[in-house]
SEPAMI-819887 format. One line per field, with one value per residue (C-alpha): x, y, z; residue number from 1. Coordinates in Angstrom, 1 decimal. Last residue first. Example, Ala and Ser with C-alpha at 12.3 -4.5 7.8 and 13.67 -1.06 7.14 Angstrom:
<kolvos>
x [13.7, 12.3]
y [-1.1, -4.5]
z [7.1, 7.8]
i [2, 1]
</kolvos>
This chain:
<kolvos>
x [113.5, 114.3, 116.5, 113.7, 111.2, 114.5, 114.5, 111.0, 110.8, 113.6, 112.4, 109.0, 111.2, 112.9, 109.6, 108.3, 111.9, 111.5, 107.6, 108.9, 110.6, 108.1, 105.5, 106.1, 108.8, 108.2, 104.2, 102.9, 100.4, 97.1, 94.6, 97.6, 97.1, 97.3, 99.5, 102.5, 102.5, 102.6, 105.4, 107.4, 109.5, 112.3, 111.4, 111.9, 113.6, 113.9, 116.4, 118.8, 117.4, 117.8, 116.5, 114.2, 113.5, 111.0, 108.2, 105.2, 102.7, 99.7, 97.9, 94.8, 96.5, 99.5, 102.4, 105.3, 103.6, 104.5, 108.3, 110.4, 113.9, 112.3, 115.6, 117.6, 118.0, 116.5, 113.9, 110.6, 107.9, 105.2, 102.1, 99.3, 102.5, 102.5, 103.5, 106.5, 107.9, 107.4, 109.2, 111.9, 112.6, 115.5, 117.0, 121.0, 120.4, 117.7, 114.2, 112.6, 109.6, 107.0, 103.6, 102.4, 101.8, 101.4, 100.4, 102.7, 105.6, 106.5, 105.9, 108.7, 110.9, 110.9, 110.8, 113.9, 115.9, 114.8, 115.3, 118.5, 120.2, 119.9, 118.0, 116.2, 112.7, 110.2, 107.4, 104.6, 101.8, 98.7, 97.5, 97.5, 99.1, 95.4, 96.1, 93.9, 95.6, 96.5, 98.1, 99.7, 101.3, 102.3, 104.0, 105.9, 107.3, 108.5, 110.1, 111.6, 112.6, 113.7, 111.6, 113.2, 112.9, 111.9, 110.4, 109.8, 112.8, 114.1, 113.3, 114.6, 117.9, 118.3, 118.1, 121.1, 123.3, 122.8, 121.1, 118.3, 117.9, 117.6, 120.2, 120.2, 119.4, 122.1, 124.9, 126.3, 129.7, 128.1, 127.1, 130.6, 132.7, 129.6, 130.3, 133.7, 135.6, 138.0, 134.9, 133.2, 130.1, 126.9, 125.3, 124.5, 125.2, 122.0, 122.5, 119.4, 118.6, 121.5, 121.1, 122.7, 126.1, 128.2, 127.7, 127.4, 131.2, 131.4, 130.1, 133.2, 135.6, 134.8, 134.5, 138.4, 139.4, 137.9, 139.7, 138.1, 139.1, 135.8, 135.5, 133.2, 129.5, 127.7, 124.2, 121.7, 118.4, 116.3, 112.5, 109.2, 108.3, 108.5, 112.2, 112.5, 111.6, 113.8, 117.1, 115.8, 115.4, 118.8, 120.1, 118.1, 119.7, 123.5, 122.9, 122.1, 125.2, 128.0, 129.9, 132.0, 130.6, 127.1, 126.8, 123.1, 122.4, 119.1, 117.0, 113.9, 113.4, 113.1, 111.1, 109.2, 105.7, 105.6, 108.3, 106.4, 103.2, 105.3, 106.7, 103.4, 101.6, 104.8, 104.9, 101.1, 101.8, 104.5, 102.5, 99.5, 102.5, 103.9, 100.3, 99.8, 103.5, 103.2, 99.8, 99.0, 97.7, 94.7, 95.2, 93.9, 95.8]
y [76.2, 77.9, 80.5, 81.3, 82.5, 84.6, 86.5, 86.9, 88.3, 90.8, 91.5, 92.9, 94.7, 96.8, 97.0, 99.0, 101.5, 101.9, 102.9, 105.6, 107.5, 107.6, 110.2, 111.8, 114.2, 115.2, 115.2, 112.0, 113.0, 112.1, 113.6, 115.9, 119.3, 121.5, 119.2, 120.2, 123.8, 123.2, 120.5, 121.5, 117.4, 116.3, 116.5, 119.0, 119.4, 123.1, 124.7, 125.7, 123.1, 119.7, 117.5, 113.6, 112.0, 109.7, 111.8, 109.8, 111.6, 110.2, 111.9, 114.1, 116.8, 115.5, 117.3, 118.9, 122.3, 121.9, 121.4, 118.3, 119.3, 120.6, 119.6, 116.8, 113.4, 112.1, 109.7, 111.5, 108.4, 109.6, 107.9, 108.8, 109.8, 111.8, 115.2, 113.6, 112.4, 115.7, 117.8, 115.3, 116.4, 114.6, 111.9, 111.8, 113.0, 110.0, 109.2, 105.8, 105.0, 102.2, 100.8, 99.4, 95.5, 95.8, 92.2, 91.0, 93.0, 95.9, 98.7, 96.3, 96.8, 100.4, 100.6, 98.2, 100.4, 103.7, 103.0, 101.6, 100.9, 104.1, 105.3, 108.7, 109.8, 106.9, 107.8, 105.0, 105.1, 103.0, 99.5, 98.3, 100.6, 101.9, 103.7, 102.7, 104.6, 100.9, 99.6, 102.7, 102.9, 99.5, 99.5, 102.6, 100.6, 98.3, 100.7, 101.7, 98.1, 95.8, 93.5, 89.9, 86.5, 87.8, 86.1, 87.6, 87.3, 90.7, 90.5, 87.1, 88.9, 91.7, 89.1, 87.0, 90.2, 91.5, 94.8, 93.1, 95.3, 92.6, 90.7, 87.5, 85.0, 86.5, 86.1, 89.5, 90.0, 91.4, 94.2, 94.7, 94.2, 97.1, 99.9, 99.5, 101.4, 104.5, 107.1, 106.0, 104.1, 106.1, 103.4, 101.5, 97.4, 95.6, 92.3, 90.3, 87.5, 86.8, 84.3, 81.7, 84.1, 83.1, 85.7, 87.9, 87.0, 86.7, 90.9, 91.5, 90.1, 92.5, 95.3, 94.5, 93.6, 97.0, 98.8, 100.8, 104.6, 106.0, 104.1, 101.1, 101.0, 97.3, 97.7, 94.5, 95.3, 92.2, 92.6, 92.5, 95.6, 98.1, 97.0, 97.1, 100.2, 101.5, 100.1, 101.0, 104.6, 104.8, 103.6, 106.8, 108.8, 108.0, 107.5, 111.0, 112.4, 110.6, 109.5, 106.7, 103.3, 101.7, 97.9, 96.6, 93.6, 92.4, 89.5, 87.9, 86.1, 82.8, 80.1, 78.4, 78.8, 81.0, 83.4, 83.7, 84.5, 87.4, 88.3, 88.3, 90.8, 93.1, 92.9, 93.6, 96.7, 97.9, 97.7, 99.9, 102.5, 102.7, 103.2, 106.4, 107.7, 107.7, 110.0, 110.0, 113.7, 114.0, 116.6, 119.8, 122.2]
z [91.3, 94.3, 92.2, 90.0, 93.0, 94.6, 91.1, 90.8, 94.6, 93.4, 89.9, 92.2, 94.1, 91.2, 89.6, 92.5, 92.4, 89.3, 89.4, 92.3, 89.6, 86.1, 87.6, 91.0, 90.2, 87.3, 86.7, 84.0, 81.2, 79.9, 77.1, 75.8, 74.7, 77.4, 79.9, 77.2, 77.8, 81.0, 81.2, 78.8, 78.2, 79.5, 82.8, 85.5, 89.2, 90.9, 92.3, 89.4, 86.7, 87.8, 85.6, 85.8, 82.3, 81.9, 80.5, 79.5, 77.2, 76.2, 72.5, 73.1, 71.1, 69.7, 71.7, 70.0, 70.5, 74.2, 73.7, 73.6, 74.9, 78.8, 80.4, 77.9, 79.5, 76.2, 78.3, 76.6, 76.0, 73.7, 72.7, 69.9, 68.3, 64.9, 66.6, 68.3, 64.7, 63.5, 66.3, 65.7, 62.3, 61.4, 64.0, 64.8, 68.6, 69.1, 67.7, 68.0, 65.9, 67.0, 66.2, 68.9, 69.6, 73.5, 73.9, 71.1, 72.2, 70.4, 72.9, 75.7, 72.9, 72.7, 76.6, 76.0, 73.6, 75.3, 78.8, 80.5, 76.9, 75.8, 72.8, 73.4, 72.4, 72.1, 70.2, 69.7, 67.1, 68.5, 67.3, 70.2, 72.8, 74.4, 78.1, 80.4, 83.5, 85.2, 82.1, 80.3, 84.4, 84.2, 81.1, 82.1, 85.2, 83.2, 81.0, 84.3, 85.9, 82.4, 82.7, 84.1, 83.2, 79.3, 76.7, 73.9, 72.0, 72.5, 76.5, 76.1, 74.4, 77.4, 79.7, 77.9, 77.9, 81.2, 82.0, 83.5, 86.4, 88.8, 87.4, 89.6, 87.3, 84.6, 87.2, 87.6, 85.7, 82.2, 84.7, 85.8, 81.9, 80.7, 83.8, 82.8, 86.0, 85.3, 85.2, 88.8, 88.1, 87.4, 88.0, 91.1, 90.6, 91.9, 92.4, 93.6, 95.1, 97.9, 100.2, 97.7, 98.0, 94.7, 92.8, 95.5, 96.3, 92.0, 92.0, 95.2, 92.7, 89.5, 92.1, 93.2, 90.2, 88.9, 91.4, 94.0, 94.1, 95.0, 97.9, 98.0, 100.1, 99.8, 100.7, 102.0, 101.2, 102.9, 101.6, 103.7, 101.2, 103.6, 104.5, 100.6, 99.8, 102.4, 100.9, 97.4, 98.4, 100.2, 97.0, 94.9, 97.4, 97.4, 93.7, 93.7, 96.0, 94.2, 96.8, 95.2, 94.5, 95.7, 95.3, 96.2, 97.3, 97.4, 99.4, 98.9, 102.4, 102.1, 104.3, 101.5, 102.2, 104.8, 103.2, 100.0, 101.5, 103.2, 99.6, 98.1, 100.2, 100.5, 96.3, 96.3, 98.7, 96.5, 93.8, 94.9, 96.4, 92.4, 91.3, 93.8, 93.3, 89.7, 89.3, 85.5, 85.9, 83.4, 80.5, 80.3, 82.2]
i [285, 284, 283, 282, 281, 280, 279, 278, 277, 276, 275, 274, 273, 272, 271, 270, 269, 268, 267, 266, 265, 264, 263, 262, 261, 260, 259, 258, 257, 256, 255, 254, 253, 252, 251, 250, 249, 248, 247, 246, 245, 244, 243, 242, 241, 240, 239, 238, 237, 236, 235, 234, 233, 232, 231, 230, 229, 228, 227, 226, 225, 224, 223, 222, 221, 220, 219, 218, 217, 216, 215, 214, 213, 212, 211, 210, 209, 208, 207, 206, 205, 204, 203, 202, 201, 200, 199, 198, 197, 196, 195, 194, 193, 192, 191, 190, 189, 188, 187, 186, 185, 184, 183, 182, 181, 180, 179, 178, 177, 176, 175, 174, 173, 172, 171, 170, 169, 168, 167, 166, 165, 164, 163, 162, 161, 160, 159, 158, 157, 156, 155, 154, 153, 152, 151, 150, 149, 148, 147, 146, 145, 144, 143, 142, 141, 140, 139, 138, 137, 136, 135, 134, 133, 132, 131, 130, 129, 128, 127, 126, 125, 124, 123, 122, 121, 120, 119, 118, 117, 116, 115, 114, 113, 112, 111, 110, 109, 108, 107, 106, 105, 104, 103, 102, 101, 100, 99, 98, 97, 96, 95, 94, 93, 92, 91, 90, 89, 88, 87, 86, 85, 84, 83, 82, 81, 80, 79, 78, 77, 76, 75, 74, 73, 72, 71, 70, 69, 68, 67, 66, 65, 64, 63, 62, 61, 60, 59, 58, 57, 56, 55, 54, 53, 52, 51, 50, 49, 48, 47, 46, 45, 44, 43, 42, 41, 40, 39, 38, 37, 36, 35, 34, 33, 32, 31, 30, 29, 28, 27, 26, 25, 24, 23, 22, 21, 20, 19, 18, 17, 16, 15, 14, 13, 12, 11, 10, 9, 8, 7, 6, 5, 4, 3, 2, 1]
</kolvos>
């Protein structure tokens, strides 16, 4: 393997520890404890865990995690009305809304429910126009996450052709965003299932973010020798978890590259506590 392992779990434990140091300077000054809510529906067995991740995250973080566990047959009234409770809670921070939601719920009527200054995930409308605008109250927490890693690994954007492959609303569109800021000022392209000639765009990129959801979609020769690859994506392929992108073949022709797991994952979860101290800084003001 050539390229250098962009090692997630290390930079993602760095910002946990800066979030625990300025959360406890936080509560001497003002008294608060940052404070999130999560809402977990139905027993799907991932979002089980990736919740139980945020609630410990937090507790290490000097955080209050406060989880909110609904059957799979809630209502969306009765969601819709639990999201105005939190809402309306000034202890509470942070709204996190766990998604996959349950088929007959509208994932898109809930988020547009939580009050914009406590979207943690900034999901909501208004956030997701700053962020377009350039100025955001909240990153979005994986693209985030990706920033920070380009950051801390000394990873040039300016300047640099940018690949992001997929177009949701959780990570392509805003990591795609995030690329173009004045700052980051890339150059970028964003391929999706109606793009022609992937395999070209990839092989143009100086950087390439993989968040299609597809199991080992871009392939090796894809890769831009000495190009950055980030791969977002998280698979499980019979017993074993992979990326969206051939890892292997992949490692031996990029300068840089992030391992799946321990790559992209634990940054979420660092970016989802610090919106959370954010979010309890705004709402003093």
């Amino acid at each position: 393997m050539g390229a250098v392992l962009i090692d997630g779990k290390q930079i993602a434990a760095n910002c946990r520890n800066a979030t625990a140091e300025a959360a406890a300077k936080f509560n001497a000054e003002f008294g608060v404890t940052g404070h999130l809510a999560a809402v977990l529906v139905g027993d799907d067995p991932a979002s089980q865990v990736y919740v139980r991740n945020k609630e410990r995250a937090c507790e290490k973080a000097g955080l209050r995690s406060t989880l909110h566990r609904l059957s799979e047959s809630t209502s969306q009234t009765e969601l819709l009305e639990l999201v105005q409770t939190l809402n309306q809670d000034s202890s509470v921070h942070g709204i996190l809304v766990q998604l996959p939601l349950p088929a007959h719920l509208n994932a898109t009527e809930i988020l547009d429910a939580i009050t914009p200054l406590k979207d943690v995930d900034a999901f909501h409308p208004e956030n997701v126009g700053l962020l377009l605008q350039g100025r955001p109250r909240f990153l979005p927490c994986t693209p985030a996450g990706v920033m920070k890693m380009l950051e801390v690994s000394g990873t040039e954007t300016v300047g640099k052709r940018a690949v992001v492959v997929g177009r949701s609303d959780i990570v392509g569109k805003p990591m795609a965003a995030l690329l173009l800021q004045r700052g980051a000022d890339a150059t970028v392209t964003v391929c999706h299932s109606r793009s022609q000639d992937i395999a070209e765009h990839c092989r143009s990129a100086d950087l390439l973010v993989a968040a299609v959801g597809i199991p080992e979609f871009i392939k090796g020769d894809w890769i831009r020798p000495g190009s950055v690859v980030i791969d977002v994506g998280i698979n499980r392929v019979e017993d074993r978890l992979v990326g969206d992108v051939e890892f292997a073949a992949a490692a031996e022709r990029a300068a840089a590259i992030t391992p799946v797991p321990g790559g992209v994952g634990p940054m979420t979860i660092a970016m989802l506590l610090e919106n959370t101290l954010h979010a309890a800084r705004l709402q003093l003001q």
